[in-house]
N, C-alpha and C positions, 0 to 999 in steps of 0.2 A: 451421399454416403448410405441412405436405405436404400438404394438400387443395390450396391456393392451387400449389403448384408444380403439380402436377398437372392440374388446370385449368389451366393454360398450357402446359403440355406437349399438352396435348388442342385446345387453342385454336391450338397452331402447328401439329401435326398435320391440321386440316380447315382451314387456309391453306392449306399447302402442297398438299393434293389441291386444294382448290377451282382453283388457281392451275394444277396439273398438267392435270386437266378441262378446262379453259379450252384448254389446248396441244393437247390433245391435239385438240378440237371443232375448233380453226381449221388445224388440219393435216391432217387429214380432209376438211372442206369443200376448201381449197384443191387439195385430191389428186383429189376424185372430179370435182369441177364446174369449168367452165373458164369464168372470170369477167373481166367488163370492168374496167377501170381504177377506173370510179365505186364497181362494186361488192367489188373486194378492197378500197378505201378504205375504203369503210364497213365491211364485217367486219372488217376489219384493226383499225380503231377500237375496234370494238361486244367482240372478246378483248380488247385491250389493257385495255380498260378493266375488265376481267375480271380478269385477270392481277394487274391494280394492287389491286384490291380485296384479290385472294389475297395479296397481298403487303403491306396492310394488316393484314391479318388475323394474317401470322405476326408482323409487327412488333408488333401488341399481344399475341401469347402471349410473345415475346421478354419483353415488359415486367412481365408478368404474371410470370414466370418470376423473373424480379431482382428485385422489390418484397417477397417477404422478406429477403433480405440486407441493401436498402436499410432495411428498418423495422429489422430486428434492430441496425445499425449506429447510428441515429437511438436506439433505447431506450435501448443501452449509455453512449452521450455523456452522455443526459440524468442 
């Protein structure tokens, strides 16, 4: 079962960078280049949607993270 925590700690871990990477690409773009309407929409989009993934990501190390307590709780019932 500290393997499985681990692996979730490691799995929120590259969330959370993937998701900070993301921040940091579209704040960079925005800083050096000066963009039209059309096009900070679409990059605006194209991170976001970046972001949400990174943010996917840490939500399933969250998860990963609780599913021993959750099983050890389930074994002890039964």
């Amino acid at each position: 079962m500290d393997k499985l925590i681990w692996a979730g700690i490691a799995v929120f871990v590259f969330g959370t960078f993937w998701r900070a990477v993301a921040a940091v690409r579209w704040y960079k773009l925005a800083r050096r280049r000066v963009l039209s309407p059309e096009q900070t929409a679409y990059y605006r989009g194209r991170y976001r949607r970046q972001r949400l993934i990174g943010l996917g990501i840490i939500f399933i190390g969250f998860i990963i993270v609780l599913l021993p307590s959750i099983l050890d709780k389930q074994i002890e019932t039964v």
